[in-house]
mmCIF file of the N, C-alpha and C atoms, coordinates in Angstrom:
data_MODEL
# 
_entry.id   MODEL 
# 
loop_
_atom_site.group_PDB 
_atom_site.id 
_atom_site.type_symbol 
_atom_site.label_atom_id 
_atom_site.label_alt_id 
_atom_site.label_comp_id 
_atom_site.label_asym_id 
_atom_site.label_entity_id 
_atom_site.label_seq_id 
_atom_site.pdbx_PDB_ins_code 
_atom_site.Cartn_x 
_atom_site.Cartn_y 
_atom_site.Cartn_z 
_atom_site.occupancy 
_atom_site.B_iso_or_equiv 
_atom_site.pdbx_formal_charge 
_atom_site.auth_seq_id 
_atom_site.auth_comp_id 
_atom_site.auth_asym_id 
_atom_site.auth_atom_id 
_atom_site.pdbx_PDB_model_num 
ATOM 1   N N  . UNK A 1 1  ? 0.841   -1.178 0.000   1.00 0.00 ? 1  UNK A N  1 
ATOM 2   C CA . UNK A 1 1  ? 0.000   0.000  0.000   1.00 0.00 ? 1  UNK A CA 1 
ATOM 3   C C  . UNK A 1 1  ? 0.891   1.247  0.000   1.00 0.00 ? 1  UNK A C  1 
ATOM 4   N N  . UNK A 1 2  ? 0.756   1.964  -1.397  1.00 0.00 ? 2  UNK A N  1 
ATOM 5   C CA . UNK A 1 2  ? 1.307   3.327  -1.178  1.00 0.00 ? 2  UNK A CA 1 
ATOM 6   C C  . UNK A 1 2  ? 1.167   4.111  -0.301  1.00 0.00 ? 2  UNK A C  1 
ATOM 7   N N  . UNK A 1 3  ? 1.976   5.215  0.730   1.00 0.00 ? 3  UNK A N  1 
ATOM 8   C CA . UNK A 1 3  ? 1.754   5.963  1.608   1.00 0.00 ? 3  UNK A CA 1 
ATOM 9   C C  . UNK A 1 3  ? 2.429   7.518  1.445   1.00 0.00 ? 3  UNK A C  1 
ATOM 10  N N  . UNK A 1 4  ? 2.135   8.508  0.786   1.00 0.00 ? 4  UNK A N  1 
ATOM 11  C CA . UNK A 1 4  ? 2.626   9.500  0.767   1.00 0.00 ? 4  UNK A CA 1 
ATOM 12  C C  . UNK A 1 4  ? 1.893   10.172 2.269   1.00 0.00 ? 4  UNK A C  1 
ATOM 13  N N  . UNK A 1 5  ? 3.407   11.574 2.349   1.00 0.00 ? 5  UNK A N  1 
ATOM 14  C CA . UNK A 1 5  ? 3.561   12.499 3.578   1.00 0.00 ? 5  UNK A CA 1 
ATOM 15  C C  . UNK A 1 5  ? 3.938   13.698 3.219   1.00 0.00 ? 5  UNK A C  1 
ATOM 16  N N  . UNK A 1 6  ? 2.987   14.430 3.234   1.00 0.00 ? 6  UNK A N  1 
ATOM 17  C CA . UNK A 1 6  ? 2.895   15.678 3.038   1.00 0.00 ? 6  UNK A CA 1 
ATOM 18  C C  . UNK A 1 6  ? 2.681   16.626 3.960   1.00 0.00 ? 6  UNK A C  1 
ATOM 19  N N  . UNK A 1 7  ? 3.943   17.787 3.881   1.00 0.00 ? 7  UNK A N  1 
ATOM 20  C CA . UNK A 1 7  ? 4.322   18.678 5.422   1.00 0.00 ? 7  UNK A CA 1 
ATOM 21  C C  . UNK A 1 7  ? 4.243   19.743 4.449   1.00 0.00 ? 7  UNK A C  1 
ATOM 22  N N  . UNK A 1 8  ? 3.018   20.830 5.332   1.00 0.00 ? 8  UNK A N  1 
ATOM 23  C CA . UNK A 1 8  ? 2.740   22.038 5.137   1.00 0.00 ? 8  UNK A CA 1 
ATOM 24  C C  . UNK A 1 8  ? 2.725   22.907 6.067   1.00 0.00 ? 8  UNK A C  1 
ATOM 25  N N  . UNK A 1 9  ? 3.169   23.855 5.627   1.00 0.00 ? 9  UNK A N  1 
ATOM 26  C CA . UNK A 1 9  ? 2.817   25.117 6.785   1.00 0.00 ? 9  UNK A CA 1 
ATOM 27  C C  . UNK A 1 9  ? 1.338   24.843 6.996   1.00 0.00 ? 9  UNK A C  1 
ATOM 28  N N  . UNK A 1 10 ? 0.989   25.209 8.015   1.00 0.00 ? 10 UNK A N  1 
ATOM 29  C CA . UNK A 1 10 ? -0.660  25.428 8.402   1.00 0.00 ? 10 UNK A CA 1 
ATOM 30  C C  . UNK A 1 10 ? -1.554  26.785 8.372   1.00 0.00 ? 10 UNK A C  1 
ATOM 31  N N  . UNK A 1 11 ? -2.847  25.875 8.046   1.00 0.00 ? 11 UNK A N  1 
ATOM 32  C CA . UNK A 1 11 ? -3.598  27.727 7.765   1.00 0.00 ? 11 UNK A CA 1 
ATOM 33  C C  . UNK A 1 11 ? -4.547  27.163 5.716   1.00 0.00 ? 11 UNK A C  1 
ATOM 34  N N  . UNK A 1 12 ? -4.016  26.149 5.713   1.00 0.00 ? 12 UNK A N  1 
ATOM 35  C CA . UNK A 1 12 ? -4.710  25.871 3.981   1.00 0.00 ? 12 UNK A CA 1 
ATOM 36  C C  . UNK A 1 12 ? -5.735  25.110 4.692   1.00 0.00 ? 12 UNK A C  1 
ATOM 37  N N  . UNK A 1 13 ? -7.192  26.008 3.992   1.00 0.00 ? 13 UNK A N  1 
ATOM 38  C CA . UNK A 1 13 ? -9.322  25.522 4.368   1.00 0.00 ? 13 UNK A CA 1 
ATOM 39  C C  . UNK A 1 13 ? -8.592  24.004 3.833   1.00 0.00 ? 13 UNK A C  1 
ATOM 40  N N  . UNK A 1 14 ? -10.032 22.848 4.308   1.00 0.00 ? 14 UNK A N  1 
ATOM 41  C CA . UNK A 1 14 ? -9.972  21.564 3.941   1.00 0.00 ? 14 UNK A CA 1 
ATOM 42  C C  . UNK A 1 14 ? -10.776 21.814 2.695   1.00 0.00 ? 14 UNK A C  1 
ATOM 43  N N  . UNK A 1 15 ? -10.882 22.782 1.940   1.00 0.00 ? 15 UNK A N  1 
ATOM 44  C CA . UNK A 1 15 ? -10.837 22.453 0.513   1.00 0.00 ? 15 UNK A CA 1 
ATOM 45  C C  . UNK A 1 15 ? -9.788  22.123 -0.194  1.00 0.00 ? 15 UNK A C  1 
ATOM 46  N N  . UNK A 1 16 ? -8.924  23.069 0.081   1.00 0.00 ? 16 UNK A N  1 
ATOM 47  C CA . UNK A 1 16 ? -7.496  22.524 -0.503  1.00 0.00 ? 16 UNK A CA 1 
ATOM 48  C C  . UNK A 1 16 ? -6.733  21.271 -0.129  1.00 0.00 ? 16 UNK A C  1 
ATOM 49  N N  . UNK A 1 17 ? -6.870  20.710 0.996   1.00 0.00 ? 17 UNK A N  1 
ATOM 50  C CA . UNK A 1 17 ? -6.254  19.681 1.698   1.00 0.00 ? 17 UNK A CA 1 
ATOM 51  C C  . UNK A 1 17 ? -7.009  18.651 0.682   1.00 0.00 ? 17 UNK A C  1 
ATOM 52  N N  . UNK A 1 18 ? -8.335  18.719 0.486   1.00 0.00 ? 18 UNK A N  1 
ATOM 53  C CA . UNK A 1 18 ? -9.258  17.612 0.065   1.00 0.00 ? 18 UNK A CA 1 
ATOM 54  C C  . UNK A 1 18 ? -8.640  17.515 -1.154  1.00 0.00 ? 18 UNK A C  1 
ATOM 55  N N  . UNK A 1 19 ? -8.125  18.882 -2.251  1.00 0.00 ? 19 UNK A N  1 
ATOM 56  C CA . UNK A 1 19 ? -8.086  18.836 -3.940  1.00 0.00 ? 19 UNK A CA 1 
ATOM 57  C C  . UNK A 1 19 ? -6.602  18.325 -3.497  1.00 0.00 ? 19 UNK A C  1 
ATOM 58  N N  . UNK A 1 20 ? -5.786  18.643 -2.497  1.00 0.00 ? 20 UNK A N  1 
ATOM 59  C CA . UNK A 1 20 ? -4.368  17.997 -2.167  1.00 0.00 ? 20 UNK A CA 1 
ATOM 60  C C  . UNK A 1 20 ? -4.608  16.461 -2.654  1.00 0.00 ? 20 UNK A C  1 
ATOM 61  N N  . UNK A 1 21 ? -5.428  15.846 -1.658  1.00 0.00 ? 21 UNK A N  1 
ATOM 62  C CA . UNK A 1 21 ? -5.646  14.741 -1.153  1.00 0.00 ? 21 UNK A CA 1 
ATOM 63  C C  . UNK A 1 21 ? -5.694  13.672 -2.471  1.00 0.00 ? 21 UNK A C  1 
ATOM 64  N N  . UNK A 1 22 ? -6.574  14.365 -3.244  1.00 0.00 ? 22 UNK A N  1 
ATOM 65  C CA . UNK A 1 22 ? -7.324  13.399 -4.609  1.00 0.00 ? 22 UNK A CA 1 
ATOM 66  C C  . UNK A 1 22 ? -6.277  13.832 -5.588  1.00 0.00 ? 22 UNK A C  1 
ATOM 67  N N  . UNK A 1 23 ? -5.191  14.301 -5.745  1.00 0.00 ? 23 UNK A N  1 
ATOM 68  C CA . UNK A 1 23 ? -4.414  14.773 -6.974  1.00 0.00 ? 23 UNK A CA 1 
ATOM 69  C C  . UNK A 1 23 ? -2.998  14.178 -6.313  1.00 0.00 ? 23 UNK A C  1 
ATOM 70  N N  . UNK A 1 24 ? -2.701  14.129 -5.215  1.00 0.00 ? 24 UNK A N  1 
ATOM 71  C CA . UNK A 1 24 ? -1.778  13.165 -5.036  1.00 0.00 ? 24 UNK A CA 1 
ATOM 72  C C  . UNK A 1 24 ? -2.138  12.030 -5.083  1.00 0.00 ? 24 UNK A C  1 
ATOM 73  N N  . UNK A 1 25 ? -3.290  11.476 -4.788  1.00 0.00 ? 25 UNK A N  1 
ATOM 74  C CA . UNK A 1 25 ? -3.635  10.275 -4.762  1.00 0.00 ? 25 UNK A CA 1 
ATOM 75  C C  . UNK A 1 25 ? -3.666  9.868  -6.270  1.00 0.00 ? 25 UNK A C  1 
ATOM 76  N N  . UNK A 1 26 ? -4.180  10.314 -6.939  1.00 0.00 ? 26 UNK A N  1 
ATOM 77  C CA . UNK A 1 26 ? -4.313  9.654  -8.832  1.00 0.00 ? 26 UNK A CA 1 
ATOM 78  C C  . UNK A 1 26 ? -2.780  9.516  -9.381  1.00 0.00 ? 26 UNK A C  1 
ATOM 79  N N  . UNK A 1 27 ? -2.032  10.895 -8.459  1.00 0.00 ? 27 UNK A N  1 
ATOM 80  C CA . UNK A 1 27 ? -0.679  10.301 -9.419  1.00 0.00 ? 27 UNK A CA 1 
ATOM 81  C C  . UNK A 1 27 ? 0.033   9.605  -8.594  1.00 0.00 ? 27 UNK A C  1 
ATOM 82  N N  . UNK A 1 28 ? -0.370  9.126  -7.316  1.00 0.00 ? 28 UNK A N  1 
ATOM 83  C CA . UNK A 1 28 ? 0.498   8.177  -6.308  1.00 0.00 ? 28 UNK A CA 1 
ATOM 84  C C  . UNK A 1 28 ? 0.301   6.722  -7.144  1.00 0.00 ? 28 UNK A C  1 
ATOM 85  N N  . UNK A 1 29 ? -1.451  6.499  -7.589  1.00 0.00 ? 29 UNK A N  1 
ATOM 86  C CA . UNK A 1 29 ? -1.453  5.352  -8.103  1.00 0.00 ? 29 UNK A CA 1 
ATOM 87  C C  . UNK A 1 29 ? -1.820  5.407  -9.628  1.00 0.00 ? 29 UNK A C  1 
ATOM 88  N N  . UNK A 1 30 ? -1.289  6.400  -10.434 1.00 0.00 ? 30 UNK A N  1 
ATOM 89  C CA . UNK A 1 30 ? -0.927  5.722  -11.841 1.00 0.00 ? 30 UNK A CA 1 
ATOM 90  C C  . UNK A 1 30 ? 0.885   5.618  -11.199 1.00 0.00 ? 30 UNK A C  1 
ATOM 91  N N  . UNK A 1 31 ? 1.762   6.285  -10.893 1.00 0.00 ? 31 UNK A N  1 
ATOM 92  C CA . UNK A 1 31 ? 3.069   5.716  -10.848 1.00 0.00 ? 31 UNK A CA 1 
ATOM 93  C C  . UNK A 1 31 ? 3.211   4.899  -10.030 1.00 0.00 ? 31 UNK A C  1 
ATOM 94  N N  . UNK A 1 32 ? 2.490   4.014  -9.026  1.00 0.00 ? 32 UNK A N  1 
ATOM 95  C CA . UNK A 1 32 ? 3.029   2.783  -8.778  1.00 0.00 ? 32 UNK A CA 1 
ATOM 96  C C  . UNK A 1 32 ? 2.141   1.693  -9.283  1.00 0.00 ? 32 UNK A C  1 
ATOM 97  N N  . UNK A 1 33 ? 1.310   1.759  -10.457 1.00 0.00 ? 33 UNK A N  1 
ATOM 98  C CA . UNK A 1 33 ? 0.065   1.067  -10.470 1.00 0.00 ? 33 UNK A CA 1 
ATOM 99  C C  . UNK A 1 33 ? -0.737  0.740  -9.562  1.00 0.00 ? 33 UNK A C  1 
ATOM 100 N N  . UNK A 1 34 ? -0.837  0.945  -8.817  1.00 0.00 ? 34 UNK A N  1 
ATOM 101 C CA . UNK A 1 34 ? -2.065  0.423  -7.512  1.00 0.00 ? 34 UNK A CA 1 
ATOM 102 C C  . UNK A 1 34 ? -3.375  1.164  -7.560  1.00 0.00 ? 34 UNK A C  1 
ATOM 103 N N  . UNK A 1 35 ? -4.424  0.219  -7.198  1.00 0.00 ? 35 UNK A N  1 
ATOM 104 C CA . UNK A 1 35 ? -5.900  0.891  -7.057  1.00 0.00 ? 35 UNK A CA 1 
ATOM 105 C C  . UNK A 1 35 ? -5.446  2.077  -6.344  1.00 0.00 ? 35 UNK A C  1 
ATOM 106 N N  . UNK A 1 36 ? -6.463  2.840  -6.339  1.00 0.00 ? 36 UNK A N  1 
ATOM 107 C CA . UNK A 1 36 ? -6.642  4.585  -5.377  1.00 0.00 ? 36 UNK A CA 1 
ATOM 108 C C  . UNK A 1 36 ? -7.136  3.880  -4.318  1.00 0.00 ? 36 UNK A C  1 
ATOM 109 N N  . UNK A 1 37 ? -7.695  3.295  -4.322  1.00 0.00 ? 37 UNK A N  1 
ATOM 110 C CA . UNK A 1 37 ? -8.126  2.440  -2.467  1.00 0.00 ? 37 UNK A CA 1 
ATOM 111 C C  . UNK A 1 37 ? -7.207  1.860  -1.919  1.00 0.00 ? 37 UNK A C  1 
ATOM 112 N N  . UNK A 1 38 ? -5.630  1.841  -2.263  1.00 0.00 ? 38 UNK A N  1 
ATOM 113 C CA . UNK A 1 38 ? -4.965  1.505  -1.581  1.00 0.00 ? 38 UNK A CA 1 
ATOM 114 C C  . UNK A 1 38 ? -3.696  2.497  -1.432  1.00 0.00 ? 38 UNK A C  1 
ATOM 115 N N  . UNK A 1 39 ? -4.136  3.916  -1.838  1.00 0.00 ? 39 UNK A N  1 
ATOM 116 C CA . UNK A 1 39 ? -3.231  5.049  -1.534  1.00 0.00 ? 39 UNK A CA 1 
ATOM 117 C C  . UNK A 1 39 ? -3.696  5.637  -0.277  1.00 0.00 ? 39 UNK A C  1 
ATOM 118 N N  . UNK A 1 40 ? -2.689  6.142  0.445   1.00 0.00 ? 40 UNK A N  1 
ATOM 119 C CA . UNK A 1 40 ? -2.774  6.508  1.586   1.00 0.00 ? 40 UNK A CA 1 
ATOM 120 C C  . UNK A 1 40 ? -2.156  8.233  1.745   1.00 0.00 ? 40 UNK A C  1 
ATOM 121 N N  . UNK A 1 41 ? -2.878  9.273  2.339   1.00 0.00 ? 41 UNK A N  1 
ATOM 122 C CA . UNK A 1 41 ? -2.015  10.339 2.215   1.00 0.00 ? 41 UNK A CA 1 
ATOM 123 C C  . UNK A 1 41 ? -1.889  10.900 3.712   1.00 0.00 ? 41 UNK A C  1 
ATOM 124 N N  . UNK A 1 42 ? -1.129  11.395 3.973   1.00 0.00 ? 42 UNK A N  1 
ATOM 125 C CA . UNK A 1 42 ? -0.946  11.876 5.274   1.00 0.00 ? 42 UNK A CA 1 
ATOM 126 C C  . UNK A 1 42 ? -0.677  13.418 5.004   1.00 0.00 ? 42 UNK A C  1 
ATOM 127 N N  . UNK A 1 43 ? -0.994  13.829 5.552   1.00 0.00 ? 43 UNK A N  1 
ATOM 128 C CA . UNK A 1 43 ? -0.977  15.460 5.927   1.00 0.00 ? 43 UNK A CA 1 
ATOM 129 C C  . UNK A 1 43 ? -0.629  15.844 7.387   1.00 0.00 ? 43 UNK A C  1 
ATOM 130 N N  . UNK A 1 44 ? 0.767   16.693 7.110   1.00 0.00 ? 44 UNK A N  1 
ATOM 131 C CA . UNK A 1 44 ? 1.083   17.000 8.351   1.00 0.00 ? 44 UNK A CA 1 
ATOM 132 C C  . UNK A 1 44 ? 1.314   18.326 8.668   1.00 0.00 ? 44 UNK A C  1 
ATOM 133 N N  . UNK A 1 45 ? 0.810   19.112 9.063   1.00 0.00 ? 45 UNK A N  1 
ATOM 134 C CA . UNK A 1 45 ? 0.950   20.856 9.168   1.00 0.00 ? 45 UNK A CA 1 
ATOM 135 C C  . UNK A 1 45 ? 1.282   21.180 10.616  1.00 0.00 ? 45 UNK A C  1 
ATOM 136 N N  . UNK A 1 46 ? 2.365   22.356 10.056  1.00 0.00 ? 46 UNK A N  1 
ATOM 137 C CA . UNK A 1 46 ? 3.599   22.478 10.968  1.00 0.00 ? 46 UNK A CA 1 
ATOM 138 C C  . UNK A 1 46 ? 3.421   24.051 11.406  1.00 0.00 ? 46 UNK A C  1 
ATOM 139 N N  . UNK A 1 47 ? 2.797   24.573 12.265  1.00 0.00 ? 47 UNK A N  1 
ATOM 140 C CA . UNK A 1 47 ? 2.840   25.327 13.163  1.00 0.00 ? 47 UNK A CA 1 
ATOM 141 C C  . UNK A 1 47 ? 4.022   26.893 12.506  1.00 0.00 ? 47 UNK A C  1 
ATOM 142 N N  . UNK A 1 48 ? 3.529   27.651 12.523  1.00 0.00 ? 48 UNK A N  1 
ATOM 143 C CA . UNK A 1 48 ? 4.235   28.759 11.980  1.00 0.00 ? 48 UNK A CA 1 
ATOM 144 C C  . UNK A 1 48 ? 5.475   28.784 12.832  1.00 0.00 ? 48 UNK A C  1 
ATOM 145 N N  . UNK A 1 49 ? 5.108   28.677 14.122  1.00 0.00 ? 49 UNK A N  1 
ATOM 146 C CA . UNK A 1 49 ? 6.443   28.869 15.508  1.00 0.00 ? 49 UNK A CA 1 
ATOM 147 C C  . UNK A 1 49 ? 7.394   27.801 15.130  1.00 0.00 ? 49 UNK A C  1 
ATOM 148 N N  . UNK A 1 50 ? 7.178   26.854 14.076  1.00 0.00 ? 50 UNK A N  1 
ATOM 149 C CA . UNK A 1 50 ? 7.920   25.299 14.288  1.00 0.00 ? 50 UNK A CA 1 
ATOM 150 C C  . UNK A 1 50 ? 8.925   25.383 13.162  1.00 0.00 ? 50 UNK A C  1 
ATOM 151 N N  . UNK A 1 51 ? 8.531   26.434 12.035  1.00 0.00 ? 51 UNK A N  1 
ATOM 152 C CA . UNK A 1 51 ? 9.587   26.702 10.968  1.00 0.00 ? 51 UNK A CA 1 
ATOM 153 C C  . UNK A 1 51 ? 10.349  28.253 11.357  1.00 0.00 ? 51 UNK A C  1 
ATOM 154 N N  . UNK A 1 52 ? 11.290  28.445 9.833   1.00 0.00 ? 52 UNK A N  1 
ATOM 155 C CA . UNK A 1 52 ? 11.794  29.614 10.323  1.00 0.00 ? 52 UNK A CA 1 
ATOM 156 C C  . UNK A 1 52 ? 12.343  29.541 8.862   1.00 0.00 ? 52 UNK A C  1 
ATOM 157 N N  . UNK A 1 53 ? 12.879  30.978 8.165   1.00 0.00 ? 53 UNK A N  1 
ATOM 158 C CA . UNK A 1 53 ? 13.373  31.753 6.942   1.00 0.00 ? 53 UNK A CA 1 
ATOM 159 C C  . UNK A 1 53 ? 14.568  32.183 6.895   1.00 0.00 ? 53 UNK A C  1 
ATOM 160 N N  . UNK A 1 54 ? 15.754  32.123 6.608   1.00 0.00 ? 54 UNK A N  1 
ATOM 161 C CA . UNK A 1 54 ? 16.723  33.034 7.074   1.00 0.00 ? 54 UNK A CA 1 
ATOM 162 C C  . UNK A 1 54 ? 17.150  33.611 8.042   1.00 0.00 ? 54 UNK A C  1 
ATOM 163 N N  . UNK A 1 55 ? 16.666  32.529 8.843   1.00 0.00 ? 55 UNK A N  1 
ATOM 164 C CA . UNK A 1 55 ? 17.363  32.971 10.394  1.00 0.00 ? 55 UNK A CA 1 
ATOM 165 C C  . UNK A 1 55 ? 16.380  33.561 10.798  1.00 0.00 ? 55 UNK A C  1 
ATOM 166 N N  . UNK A 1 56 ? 14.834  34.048 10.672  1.00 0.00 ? 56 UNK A N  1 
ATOM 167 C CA . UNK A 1 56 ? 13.653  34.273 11.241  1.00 0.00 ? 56 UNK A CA 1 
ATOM 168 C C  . UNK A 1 56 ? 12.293  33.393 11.092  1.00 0.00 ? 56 UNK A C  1 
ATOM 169 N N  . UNK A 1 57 ? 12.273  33.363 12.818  1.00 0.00 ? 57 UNK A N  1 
ATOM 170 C CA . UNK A 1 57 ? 10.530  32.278 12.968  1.00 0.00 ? 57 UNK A CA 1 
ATOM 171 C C  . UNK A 1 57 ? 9.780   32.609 12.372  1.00 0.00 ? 57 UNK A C  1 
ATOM 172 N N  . UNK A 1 58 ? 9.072   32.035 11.336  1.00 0.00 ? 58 UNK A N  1 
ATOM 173 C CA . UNK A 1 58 ? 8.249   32.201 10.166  1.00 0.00 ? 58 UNK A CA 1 
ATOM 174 C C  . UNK A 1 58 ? 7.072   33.236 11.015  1.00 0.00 ? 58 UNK A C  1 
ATOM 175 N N  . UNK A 1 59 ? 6.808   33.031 12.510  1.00 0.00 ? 59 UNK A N  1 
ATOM 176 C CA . UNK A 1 59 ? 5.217   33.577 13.039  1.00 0.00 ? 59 UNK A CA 1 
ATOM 177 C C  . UNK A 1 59 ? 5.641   35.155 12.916  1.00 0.00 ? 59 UNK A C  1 
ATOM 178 N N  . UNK A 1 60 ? 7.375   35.352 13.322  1.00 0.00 ? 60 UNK A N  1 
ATOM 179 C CA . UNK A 1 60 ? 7.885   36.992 13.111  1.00 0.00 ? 60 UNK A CA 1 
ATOM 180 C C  . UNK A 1 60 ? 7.518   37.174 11.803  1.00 0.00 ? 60 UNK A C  1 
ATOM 181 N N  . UNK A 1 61 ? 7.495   36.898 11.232  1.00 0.00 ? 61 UNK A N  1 
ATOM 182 C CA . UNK A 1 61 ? 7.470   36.834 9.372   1.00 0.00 ? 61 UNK A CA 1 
ATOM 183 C C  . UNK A 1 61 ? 6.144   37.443 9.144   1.00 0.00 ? 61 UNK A C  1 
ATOM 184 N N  . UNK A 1 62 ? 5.375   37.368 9.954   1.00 0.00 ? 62 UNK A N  1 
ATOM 185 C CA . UNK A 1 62 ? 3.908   36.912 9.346   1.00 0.00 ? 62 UNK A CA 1 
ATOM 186 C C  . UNK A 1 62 ? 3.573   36.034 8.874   1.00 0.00 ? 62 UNK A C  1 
ATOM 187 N N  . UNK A 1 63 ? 4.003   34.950 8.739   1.00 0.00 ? 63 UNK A N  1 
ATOM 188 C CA . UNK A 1 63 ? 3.264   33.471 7.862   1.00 0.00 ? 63 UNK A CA 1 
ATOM 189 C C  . UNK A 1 63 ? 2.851   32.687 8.663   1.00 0.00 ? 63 UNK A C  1 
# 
């Protein structure tokens, strides 16, 4: 069973997560051939305080 992991900043509506979800999934399983019922996606969103830019915490940033 394919398993993609996908790390985003946080803050993207579950519309986008959802069009994420189904467009990794079609090309997870045409390139390994496997049904779409056996792709798996994970979504992991990472806290503005948890990244950083050039030596500044992304939340100083505004992002």
């Amino acid at each position: 069973m394919p398993i993609a992991t996908i790390q985003m900043i946080e803050g993207r509506s579950e519309e986008v997560k959802r069009e994420i979800i189904e467009k990794v999934t079609q090309a997870l399983a045409e390139a390994s051939n496997s049904p779409v019922e056996a792709i798996r996606i994970i979504i992991q969103e990472v806290p503005s305080t948890n990244w950083g830019k050039a030596g500044v915490m992304a939340k100083d940033e505004g992002r």
